[in-house]
VONU-319729 format. One line per 5 residues: number of its first residue (from 1); their letters; for each residue x, y, z of C-alpha. Coordinates in pm, 1 decimal, padded with zeros to 6 digits, always signed. Last residue first. Example, Ala and Ser with C-alpha at 12.3 -4.5 7.8 and 13.67 -1.06 7.14 Angstrom:
2
2> SA> +01367.0 -00106.0 +00714.0  +01230.0 -00450.0 +00780.0
end
This chain:
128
128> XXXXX> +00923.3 +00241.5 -00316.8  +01053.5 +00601.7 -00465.4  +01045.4 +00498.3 -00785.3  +00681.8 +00390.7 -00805.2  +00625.3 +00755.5 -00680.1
123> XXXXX> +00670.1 +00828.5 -01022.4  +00490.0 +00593.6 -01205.2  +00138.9 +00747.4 -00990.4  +00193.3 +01077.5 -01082.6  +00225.7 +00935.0 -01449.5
118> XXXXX> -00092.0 +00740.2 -01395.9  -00266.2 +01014.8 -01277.6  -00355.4 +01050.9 -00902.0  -00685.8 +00920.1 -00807.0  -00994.1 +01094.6 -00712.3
113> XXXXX> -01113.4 +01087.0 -01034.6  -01190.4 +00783.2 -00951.6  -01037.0 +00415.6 -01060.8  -01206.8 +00244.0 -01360.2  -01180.9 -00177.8 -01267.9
108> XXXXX> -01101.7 -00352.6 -01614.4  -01341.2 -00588.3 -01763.3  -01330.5 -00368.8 -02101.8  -01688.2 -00195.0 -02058.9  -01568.1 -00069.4 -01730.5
103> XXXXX> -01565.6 -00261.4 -01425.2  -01632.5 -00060.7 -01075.5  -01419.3 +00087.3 -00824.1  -01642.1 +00264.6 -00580.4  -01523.3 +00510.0 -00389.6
98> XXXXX> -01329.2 +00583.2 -00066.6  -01241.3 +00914.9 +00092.8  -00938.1 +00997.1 +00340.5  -00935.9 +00682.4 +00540.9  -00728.8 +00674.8 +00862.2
93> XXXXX> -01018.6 +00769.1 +01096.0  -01154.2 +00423.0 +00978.8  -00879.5 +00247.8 +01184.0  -00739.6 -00041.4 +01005.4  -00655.0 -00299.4 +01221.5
88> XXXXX> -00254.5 -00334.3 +01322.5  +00024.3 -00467.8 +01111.0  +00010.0 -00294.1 +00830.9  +00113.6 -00382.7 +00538.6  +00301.6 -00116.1 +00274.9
83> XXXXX> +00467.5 -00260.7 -00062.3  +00801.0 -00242.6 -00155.4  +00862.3 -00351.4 -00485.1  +01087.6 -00714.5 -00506.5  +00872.4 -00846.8 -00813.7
78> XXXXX> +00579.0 -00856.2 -00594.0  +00662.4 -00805.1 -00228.3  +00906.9 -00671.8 -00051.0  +00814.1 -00487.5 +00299.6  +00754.4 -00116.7 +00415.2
73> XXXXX> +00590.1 -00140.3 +00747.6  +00277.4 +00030.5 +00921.8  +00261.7 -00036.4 +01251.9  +00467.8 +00220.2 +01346.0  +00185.0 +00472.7 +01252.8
68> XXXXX> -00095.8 +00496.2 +01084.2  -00150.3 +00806.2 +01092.6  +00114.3 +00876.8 +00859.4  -00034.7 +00620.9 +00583.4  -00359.8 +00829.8 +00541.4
63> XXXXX> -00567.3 +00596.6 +00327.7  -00756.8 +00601.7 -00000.9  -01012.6 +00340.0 +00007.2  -01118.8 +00210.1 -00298.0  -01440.6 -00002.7 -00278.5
58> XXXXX> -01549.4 -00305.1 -00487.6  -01852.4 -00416.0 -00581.5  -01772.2 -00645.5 -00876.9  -01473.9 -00885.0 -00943.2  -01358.1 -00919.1 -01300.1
53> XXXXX> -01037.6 -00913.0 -01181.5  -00948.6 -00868.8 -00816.6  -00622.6 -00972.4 -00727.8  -00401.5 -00920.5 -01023.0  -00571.5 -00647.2 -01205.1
48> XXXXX> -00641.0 -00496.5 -00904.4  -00297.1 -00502.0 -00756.2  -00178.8 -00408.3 -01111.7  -00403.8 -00067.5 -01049.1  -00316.9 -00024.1 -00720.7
43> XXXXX> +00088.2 -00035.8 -00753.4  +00164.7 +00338.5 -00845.9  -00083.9 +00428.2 -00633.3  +00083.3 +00298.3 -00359.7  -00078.5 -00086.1 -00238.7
38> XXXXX> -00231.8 -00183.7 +00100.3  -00253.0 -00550.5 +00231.3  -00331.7 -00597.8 +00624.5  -00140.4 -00811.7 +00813.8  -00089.7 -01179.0 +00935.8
33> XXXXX> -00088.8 -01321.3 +00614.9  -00394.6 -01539.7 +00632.2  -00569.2 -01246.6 +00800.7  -00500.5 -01045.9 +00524.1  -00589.8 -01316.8 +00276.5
28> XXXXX> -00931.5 -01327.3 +00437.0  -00980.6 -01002.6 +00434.3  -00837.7 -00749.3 +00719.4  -00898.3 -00657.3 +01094.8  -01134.7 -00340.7 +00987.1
23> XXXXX> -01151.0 -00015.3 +01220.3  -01496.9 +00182.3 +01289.4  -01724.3 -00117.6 +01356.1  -02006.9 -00021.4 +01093.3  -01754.9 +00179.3 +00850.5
18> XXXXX> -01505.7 -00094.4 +00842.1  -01793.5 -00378.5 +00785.6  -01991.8 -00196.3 +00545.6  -01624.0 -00203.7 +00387.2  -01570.5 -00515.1 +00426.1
13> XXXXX> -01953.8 -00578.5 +00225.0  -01848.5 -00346.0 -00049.5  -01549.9 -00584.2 -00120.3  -01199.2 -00375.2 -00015.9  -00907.4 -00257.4 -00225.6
8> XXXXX> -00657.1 -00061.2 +00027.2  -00463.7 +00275.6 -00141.2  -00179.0 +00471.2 +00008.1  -00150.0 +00800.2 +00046.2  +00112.4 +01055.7 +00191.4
3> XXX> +00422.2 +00775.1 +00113.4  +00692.2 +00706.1 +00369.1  +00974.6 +00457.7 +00356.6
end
């Protein structure tokens, strides 16, 4: 399984982190599991929904998933998609561009423009 872009949710201080030491280890869950948590687009926005809701100062890092490398594995997850972990730190030579992902009026985080469509997105839920 392949994918251009993938997408990891950080807190604004894990990111400080990333961008202070050049490569992040993970979050606590991410440690917990043993690998780092990433999400297509298709899956991002459920991911925050799910993970992170109503949580403030967060970052969306887009991610290069081909230089990542073998560590980077294709595994079931939620509702038996495949989601991408890697298994290695997350070197910040790997992120395309990251922005903030704040709460809009609703409670829901408003991803950047940055971000493919939704029905971009759907589609390369297929693939997965």
């Amino acid at each position: 399984m392949t994918a251009g872009v993938i997408y990891k949710i950080l807190r604004a201080e894990e990111w400080a982190r990333l961008e202070a030491e050049g490569a992040f280890e993970g979050a606590p869950v991410d440690l917990a599991d043993g690998y780092i948590h990433f999400s297509t687009a298709a899956q991002a926005p459920e991911t925050a929904r799910k993970h992170f809701a109503g949580a403030q100062g967060l970052v969306l890092a887009a991610c290069d998933a081909a230089a990542l490398g073998e560590a980077l594995r294709w595994e079931p997850a939620r509702g038996g998609d495949l989601f991408p972990h890697l298994y290695a730190p997350l070197p910040r030579a790997a992120v395309i561009w990251a922005r903030p992902l704040p709460l809009g009026p609703d409670g829901a985080h408003r991803f950047p423009p940055e971000f493919p469509a939704p029905e971009r997105a759907e589609g390369e839920a297929g693939a997965s």
